[in-house]
PyMOL Python script that loads the backbone (N, CA, C, O; Angstrom):
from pymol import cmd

cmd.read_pdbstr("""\
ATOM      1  N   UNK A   1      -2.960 -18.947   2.577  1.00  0.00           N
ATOM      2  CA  UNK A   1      -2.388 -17.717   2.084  1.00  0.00           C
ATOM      3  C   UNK A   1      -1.036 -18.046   1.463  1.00  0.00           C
ATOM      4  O   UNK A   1      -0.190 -18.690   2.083  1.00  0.00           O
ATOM      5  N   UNK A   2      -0.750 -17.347  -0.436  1.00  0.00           N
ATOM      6  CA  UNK A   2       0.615 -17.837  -0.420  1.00  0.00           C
ATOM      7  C   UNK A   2       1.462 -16.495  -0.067  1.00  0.00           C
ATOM      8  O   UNK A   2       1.021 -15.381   0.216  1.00  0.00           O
ATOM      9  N   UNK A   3       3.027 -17.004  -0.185  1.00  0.00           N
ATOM     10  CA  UNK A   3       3.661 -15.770   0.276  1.00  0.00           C
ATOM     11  C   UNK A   3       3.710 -14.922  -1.257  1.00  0.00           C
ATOM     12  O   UNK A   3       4.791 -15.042  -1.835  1.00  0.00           O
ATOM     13  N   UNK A   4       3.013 -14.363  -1.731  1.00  0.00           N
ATOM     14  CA  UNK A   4       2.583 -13.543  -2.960  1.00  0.00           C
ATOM     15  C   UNK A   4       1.325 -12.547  -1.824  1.00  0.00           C
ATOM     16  O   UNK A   4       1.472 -11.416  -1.361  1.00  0.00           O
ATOM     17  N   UNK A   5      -0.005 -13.632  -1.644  1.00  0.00           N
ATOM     18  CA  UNK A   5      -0.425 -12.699  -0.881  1.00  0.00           C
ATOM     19  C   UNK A   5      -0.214 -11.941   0.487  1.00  0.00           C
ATOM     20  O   UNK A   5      -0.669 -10.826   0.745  1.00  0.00           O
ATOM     21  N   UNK A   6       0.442 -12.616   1.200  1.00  0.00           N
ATOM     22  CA  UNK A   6       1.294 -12.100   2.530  1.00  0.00           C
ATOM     23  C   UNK A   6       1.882 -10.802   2.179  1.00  0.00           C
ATOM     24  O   UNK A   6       1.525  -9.765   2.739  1.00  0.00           O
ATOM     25  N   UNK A   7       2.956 -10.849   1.075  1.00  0.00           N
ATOM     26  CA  UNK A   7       3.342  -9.578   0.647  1.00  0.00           C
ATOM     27  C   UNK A   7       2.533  -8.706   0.069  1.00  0.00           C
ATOM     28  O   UNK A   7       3.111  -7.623  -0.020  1.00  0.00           O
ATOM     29  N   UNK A   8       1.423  -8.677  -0.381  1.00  0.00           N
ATOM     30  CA  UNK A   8       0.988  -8.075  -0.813  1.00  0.00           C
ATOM     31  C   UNK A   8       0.497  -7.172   0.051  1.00  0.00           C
ATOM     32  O   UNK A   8       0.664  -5.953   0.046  1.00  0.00           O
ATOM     33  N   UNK A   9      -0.374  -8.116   1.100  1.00  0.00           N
ATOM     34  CA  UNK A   9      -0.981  -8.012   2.639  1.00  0.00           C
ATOM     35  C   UNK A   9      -0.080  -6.976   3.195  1.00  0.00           C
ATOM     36  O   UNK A   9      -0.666  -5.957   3.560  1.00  0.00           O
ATOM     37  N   UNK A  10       1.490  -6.998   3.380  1.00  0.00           N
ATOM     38  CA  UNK A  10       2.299  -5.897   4.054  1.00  0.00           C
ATOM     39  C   UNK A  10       2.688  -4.591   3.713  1.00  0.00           C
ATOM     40  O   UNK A  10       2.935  -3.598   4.398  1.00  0.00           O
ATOM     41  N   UNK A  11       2.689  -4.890   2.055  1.00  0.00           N
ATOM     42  CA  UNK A  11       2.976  -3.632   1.110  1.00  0.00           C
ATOM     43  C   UNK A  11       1.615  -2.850   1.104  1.00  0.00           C
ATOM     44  O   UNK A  11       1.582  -1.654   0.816  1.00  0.00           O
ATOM     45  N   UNK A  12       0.604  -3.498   1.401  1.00  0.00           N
ATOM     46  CA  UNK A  12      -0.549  -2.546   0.898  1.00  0.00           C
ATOM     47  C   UNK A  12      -0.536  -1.349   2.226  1.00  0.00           C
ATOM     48  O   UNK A  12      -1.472  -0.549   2.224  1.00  0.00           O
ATOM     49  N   UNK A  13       0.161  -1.272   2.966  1.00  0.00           N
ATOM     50  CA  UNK A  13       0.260  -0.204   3.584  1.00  0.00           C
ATOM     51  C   UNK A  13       0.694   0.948   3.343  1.00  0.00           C
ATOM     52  O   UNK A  13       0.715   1.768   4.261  1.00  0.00           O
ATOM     53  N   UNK A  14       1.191   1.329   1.925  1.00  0.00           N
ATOM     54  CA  UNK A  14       1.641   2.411   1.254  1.00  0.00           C
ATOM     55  C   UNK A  14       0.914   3.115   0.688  1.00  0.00           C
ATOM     56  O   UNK A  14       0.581   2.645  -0.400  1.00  0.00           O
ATOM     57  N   UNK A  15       0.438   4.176   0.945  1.00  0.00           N
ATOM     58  CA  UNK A  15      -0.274   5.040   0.345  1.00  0.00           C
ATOM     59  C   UNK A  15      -0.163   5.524  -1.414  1.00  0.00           C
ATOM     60  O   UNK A  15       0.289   4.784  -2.288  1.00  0.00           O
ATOM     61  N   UNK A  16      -0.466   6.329  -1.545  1.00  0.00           N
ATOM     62  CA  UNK A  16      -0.391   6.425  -3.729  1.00  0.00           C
ATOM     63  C   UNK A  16       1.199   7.540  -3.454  1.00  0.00           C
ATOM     64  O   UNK A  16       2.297   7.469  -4.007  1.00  0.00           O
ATOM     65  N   UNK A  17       0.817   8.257  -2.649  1.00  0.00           N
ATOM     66  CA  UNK A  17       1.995   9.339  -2.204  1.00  0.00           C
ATOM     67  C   UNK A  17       3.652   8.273  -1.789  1.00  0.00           C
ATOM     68  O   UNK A  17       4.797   8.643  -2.048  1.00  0.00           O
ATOM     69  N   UNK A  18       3.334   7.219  -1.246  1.00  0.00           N
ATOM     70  CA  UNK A  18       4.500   6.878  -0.960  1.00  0.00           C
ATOM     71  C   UNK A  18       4.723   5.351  -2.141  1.00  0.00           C
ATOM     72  O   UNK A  18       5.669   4.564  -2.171  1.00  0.00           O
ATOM     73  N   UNK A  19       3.857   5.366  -2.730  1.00  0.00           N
ATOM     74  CA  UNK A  19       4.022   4.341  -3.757  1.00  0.00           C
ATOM     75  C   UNK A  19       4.697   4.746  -5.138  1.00  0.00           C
ATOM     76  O   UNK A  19       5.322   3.981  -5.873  1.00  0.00           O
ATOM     77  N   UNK A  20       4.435   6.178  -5.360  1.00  0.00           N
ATOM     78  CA  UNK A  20       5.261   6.986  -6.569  1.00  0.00           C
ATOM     79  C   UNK A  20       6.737   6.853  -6.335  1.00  0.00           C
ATOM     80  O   UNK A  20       7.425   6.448  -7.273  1.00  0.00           O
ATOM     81  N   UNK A  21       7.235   7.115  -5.322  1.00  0.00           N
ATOM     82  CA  UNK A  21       8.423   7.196  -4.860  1.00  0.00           C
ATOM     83  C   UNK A  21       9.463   6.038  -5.097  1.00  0.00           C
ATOM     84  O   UNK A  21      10.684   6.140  -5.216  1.00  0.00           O
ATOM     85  N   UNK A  22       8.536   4.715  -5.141  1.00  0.00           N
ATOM     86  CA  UNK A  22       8.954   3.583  -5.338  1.00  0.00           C
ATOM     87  C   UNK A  22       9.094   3.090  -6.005  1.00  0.00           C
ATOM     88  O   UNK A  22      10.019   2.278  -6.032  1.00  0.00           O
ATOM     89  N   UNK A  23       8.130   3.299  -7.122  1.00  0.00           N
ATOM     90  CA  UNK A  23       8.203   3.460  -8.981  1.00  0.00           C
ATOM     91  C   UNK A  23       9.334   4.108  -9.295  1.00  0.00           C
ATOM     92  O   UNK A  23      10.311   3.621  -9.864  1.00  0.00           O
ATOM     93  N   UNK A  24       9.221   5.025  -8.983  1.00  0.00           N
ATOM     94  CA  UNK A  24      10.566   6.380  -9.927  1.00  0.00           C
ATOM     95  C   UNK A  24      11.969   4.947  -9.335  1.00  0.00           C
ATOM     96  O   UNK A  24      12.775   4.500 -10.151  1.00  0.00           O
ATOM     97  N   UNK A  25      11.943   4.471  -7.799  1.00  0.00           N
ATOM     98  CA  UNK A  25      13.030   4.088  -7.972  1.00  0.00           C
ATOM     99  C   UNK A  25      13.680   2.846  -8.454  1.00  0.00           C
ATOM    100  O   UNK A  25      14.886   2.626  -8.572  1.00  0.00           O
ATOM    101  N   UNK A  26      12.197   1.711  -8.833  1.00  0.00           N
ATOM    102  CA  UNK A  26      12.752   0.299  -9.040  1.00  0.00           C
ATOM    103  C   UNK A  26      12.772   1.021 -10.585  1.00  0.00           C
ATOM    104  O   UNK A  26      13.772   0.663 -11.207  1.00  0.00           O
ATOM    105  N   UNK A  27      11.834   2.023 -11.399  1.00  0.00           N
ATOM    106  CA  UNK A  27      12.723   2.488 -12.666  1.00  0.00           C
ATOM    107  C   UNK A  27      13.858   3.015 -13.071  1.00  0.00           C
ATOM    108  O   UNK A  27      14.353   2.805 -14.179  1.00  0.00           O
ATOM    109  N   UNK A  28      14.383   3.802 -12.104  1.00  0.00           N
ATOM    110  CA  UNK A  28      15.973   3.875 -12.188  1.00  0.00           C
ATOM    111  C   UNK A  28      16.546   2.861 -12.110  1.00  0.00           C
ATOM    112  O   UNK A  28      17.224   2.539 -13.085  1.00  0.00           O
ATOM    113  N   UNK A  29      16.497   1.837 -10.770  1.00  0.00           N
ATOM    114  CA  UNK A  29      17.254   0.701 -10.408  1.00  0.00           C
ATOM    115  C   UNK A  29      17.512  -0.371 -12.055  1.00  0.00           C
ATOM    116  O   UNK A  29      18.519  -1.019 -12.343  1.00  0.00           O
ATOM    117  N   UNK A  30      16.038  -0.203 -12.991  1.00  0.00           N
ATOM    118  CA  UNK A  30      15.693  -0.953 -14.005  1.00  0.00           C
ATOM    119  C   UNK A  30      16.568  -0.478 -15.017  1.00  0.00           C
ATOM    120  O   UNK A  30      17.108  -1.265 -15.795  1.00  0.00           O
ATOM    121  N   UNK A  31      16.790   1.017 -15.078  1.00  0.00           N
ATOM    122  CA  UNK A  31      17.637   1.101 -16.025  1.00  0.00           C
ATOM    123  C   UNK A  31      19.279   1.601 -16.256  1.00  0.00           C
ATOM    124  O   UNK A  31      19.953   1.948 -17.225  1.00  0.00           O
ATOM    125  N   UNK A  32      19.545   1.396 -14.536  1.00  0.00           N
ATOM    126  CA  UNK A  32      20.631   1.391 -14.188  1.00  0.00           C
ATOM    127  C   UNK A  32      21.655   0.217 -13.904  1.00  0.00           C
ATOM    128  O   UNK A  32      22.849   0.126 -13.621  1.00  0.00           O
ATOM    129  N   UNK A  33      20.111  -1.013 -14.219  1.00  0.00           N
ATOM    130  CA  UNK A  33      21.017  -2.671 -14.163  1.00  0.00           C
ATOM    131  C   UNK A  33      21.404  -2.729 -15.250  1.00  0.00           C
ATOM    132  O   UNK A  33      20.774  -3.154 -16.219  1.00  0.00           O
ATOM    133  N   UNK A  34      22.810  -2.187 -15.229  1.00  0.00           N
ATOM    134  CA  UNK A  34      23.855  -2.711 -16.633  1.00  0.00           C
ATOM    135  C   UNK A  34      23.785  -4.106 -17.358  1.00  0.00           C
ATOM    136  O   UNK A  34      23.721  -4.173 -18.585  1.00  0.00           O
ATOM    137  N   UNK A  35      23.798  -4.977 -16.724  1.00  0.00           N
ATOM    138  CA  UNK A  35      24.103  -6.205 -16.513  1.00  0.00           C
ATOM    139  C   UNK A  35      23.044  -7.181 -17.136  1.00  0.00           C
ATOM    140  O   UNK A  35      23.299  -8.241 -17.708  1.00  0.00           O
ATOM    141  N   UNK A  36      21.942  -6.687 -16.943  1.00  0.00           N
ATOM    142  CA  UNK A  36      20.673  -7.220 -16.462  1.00  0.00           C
ATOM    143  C   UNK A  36      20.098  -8.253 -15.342  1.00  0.00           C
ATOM    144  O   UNK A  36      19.089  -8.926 -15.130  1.00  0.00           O
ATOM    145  N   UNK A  37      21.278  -7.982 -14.795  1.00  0.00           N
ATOM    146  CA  UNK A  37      21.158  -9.009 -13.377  1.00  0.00           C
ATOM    147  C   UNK A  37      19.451  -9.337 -12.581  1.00  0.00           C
ATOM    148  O   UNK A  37      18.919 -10.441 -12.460  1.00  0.00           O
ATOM    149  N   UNK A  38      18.913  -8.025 -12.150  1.00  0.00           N
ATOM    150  CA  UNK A  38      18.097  -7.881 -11.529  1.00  0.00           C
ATOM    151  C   UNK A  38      16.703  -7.454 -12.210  1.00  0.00           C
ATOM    152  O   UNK A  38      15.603  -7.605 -11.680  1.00  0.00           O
ATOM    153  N   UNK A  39      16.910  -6.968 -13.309  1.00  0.00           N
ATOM    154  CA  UNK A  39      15.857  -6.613 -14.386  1.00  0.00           C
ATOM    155  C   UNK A  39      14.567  -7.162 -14.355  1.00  0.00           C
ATOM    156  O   UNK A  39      13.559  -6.458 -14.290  1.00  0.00           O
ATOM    157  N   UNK A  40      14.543  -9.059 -14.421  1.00  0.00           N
ATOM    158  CA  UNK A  40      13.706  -9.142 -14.359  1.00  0.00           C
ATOM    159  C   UNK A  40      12.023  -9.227 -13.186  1.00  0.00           C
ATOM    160  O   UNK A  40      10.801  -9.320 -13.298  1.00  0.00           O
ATOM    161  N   UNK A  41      12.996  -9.126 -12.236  1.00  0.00           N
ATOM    162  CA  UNK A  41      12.612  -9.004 -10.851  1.00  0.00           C
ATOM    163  C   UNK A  41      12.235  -7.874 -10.609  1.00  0.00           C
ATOM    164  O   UNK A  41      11.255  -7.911  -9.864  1.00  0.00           O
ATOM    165  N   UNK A  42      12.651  -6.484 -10.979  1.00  0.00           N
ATOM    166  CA  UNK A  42      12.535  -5.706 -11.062  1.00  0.00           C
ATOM    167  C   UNK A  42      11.044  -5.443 -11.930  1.00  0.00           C
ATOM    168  O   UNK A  42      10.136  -4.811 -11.391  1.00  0.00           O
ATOM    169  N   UNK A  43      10.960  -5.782 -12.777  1.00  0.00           N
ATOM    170  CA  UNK A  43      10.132  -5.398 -14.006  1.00  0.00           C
ATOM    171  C   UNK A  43       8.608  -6.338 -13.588  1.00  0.00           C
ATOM    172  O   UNK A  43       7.556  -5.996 -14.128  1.00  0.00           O
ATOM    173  N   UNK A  44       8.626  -7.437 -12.664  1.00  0.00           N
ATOM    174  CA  UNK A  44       7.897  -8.191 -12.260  1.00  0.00           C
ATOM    175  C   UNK A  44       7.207  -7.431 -11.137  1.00  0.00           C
ATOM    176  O   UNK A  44       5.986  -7.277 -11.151  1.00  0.00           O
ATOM    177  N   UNK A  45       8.020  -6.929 -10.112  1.00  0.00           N
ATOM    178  CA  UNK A  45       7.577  -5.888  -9.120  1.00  0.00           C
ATOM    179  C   UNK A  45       7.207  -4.879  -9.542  1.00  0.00           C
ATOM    180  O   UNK A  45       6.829  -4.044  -8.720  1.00  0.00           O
ATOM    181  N   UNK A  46       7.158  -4.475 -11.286  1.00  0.00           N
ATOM    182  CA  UNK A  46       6.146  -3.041 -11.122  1.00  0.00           C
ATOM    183  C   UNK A  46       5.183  -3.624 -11.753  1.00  0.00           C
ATOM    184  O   UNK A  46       4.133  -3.099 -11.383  1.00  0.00           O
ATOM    185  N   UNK A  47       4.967  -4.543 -12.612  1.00  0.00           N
ATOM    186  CA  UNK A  47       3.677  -4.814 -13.544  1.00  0.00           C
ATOM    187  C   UNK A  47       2.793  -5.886 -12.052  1.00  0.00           C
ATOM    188  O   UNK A  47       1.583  -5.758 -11.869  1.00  0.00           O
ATOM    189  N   UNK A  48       3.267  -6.418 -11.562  1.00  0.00           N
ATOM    190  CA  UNK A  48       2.383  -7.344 -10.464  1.00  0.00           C
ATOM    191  C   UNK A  48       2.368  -6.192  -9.224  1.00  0.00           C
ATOM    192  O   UNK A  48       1.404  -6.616  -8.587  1.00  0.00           O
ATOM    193  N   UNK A  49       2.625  -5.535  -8.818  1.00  0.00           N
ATOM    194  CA  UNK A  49       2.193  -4.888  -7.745  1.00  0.00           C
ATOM    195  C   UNK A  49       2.300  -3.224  -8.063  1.00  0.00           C
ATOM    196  O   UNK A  49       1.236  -2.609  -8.134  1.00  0.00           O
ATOM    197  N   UNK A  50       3.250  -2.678  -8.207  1.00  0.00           N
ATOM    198  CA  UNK A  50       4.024  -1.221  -8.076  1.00  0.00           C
ATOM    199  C   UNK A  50       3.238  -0.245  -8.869  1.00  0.00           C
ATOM    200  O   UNK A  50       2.722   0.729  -8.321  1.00  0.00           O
ATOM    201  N   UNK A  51       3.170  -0.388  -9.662  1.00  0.00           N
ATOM    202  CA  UNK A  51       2.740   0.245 -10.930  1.00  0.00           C
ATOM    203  C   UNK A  51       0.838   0.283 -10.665  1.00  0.00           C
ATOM    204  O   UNK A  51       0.175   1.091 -11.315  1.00  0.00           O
ATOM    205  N   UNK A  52       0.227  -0.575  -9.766  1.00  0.00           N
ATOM    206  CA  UNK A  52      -1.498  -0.385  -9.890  1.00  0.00           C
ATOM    207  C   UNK A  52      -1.229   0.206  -8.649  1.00  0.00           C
ATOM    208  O   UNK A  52      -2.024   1.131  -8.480  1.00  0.00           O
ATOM    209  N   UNK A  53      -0.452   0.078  -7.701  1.00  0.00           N
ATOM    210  CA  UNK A  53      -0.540   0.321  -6.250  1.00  0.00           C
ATOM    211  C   UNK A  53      -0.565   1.960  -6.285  1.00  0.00           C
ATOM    212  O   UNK A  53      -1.328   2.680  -5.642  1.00  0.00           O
ATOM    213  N   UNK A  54       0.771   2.491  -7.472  1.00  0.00           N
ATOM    214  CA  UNK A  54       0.686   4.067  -7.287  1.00  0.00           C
ATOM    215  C   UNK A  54      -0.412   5.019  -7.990  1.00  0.00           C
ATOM    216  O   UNK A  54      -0.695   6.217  -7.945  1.00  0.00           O
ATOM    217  N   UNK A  55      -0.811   4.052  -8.558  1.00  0.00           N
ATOM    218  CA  UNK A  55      -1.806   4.733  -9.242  1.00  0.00           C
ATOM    219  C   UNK A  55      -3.638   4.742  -8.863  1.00  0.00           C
ATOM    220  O   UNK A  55      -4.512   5.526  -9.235  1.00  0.00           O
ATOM    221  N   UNK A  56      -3.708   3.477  -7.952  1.00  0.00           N
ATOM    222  CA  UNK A  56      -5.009   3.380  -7.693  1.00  0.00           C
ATOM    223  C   UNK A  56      -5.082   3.139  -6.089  1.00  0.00           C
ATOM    224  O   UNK A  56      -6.054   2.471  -5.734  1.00  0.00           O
ATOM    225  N   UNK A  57      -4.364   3.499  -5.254  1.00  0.00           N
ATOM    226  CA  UNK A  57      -4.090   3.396  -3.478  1.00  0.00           C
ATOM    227  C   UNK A  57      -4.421   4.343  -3.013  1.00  0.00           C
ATOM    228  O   UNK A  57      -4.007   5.329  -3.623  1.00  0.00           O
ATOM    229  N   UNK A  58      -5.032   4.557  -2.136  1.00  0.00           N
ATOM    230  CA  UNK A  58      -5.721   6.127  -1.425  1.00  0.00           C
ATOM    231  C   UNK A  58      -4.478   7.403  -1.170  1.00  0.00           C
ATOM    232  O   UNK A  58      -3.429   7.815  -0.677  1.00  0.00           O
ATOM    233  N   UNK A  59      -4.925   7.460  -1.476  1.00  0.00           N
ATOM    234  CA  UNK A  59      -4.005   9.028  -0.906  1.00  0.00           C
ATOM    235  C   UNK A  59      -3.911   9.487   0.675  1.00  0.00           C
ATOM    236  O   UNK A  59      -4.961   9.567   1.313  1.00  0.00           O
ATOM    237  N   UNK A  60      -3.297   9.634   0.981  1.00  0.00           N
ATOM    238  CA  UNK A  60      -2.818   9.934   2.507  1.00  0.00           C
ATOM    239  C   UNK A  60      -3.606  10.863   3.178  1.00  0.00           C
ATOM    240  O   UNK A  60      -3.517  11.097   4.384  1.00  0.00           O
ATOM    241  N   UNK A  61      -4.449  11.444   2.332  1.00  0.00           N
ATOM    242  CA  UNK A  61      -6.044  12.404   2.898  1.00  0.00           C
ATOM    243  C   UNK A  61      -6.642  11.081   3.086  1.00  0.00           C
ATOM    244  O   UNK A  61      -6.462  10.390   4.089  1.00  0.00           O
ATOM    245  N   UNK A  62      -7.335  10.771   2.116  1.00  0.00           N
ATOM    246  CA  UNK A  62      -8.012   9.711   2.260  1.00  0.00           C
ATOM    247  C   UNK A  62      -8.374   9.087   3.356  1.00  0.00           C
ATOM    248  O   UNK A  62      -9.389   8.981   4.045  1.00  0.00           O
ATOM    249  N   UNK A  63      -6.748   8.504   3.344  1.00  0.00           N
ATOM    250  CA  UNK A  63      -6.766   7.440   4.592  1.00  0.00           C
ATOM    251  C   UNK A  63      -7.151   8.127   6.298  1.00  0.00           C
ATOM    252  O   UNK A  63      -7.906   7.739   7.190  1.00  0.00           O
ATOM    253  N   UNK A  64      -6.253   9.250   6.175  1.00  0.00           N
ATOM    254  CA  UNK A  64      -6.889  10.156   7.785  1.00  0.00           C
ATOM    255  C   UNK A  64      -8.213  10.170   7.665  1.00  0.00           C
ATOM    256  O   UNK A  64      -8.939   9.734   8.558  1.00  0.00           O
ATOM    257  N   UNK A  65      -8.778  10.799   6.272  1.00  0.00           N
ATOM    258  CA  UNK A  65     -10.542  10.927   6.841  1.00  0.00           C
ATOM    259  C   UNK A  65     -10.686   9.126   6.997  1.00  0.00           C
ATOM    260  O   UNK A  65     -11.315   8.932   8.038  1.00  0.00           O
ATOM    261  N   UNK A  66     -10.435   8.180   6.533  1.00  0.00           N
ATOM    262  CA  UNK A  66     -11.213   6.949   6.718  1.00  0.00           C
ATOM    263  C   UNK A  66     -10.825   6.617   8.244  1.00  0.00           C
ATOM    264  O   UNK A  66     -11.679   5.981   8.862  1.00  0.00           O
ATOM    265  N   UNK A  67      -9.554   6.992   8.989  1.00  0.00           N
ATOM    266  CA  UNK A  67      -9.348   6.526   9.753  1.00  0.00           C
ATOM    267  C   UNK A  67      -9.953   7.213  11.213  1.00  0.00           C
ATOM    268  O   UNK A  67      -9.952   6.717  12.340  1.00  0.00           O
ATOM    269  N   UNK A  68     -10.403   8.374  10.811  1.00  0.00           N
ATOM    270  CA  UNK A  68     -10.693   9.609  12.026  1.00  0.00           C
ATOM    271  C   UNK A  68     -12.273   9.420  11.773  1.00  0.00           C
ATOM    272  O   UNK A  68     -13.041   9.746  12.677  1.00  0.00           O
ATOM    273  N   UNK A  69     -12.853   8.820  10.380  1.00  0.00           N
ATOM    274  CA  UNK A  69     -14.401   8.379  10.572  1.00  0.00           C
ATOM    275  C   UNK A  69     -14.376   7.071  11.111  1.00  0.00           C
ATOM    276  O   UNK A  69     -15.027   6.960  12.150  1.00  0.00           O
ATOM    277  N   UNK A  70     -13.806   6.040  10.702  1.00  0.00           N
ATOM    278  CA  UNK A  70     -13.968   4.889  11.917  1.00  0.00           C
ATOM    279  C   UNK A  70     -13.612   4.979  12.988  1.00  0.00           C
ATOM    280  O   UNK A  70     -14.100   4.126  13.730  1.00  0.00           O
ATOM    281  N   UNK A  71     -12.676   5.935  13.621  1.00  0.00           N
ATOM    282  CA  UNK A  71     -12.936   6.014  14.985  1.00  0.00           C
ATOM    283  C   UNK A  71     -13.906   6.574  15.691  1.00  0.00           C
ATOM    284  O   UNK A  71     -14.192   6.116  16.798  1.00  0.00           O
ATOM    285  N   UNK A  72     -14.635   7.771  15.103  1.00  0.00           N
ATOM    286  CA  UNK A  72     -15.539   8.169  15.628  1.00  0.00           C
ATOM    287  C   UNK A  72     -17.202   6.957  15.164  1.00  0.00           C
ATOM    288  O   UNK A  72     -18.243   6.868  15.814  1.00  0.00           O
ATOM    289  N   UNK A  73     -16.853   6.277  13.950  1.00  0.00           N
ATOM    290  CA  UNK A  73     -18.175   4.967  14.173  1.00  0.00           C
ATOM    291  C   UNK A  73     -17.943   4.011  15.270  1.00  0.00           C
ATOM    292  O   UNK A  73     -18.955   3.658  15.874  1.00  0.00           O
ATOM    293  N   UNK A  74     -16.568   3.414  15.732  1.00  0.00           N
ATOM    294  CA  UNK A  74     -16.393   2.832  16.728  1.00  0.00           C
ATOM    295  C   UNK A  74     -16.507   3.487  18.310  1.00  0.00           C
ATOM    296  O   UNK A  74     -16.674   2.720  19.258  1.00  0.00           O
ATOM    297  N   UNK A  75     -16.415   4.786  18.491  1.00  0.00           N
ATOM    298  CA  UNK A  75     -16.842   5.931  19.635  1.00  0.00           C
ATOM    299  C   UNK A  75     -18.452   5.785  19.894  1.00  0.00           C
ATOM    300  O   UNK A  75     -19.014   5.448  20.936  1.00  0.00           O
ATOM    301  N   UNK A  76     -18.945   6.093  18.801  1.00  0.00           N
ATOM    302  CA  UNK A  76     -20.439   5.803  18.668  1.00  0.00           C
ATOM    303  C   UNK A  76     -20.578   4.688  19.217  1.00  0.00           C
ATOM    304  O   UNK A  76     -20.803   4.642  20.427  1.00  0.00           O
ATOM    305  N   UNK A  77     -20.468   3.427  18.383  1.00  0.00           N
ATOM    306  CA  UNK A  77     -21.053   2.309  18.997  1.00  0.00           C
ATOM    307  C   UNK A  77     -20.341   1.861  20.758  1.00  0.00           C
ATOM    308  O   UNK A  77     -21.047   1.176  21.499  1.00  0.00           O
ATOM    309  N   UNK A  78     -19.204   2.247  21.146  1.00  0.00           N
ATOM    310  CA  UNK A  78     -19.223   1.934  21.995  1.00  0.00           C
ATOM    311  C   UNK A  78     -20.142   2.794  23.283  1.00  0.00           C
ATOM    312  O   UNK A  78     -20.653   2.358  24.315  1.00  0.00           O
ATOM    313  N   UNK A  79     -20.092   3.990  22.783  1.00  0.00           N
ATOM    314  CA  UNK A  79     -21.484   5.068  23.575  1.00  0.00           C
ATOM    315  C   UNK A  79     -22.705   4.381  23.778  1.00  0.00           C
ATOM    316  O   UNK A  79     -23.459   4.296  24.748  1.00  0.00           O
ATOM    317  N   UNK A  80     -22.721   3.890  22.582  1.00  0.00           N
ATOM    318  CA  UNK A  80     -24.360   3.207  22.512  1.00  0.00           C
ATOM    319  C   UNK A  80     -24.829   1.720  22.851  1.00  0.00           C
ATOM    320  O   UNK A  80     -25.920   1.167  22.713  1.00  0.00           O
ATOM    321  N   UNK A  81     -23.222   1.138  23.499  1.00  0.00           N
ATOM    322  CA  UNK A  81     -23.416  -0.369  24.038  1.00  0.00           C
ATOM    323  C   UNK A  81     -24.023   0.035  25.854  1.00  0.00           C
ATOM    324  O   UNK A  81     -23.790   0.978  26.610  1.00  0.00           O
ATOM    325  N   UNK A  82     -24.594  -0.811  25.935  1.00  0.00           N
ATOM    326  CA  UNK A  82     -24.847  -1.120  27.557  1.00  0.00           C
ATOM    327  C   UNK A  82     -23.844  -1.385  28.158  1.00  0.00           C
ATOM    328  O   UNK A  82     -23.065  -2.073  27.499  1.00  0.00           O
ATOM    329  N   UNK A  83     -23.453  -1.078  29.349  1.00  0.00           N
ATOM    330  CA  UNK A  83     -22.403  -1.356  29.784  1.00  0.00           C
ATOM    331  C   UNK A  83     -22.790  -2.708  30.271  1.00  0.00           C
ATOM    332  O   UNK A  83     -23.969  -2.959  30.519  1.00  0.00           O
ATOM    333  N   UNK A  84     -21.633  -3.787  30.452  1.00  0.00           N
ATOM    334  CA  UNK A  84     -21.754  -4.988  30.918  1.00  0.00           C
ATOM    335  C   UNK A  84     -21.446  -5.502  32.442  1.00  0.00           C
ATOM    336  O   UNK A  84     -20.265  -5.578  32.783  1.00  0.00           O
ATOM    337  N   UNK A  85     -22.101  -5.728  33.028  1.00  0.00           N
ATOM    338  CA  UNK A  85     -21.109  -6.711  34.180  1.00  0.00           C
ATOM    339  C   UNK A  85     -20.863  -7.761  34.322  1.00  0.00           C
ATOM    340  O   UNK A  85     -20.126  -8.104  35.246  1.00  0.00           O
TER     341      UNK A  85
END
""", "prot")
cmd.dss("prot")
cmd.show_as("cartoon", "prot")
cmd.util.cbc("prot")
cmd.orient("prot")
């Protein structure tokens, strides 16, 4: 794994709802670097990650129904295991 995908791996925990938020701000940050100090780093973090993440990441419905249906598929199957000794 490189550390490209690691991060990616940690960020993908942001929903489309909390990924907008993050856009609007590395685009301010982008056009508030006078300097251009940080620009390009900036501009790298929305075309490689930021920018597909807010636009194509589940939505925070989404994720409750996916997460409240795998618990109830994992409820199921554990109903339906034999118990062990």
């Amino acid at each position: 794994m490189t550390f490209a995908d690691y991060a990616r791996y940690r960020l993908s925990v942001f929903t489309k709802e909390e990924s907008s938020p993050i856009v609007a701000y590395l685009n301010y940050a982008r056009e508030t670097d006078t300097h251009g100090i940080n620009t390009p780093q900036i501009v790298e973090a929305l075309n490689v990650f930021w920018l597909d993440r807010a636009e194509h990441a589940p939505s925070e419905e989404n994720l409750k129904t996916h997460l409240r249906e795998d618990g109830e598929f994992i409820t199921h199957l554990l109903g339906k295991t034999p118990e062990r000794t």
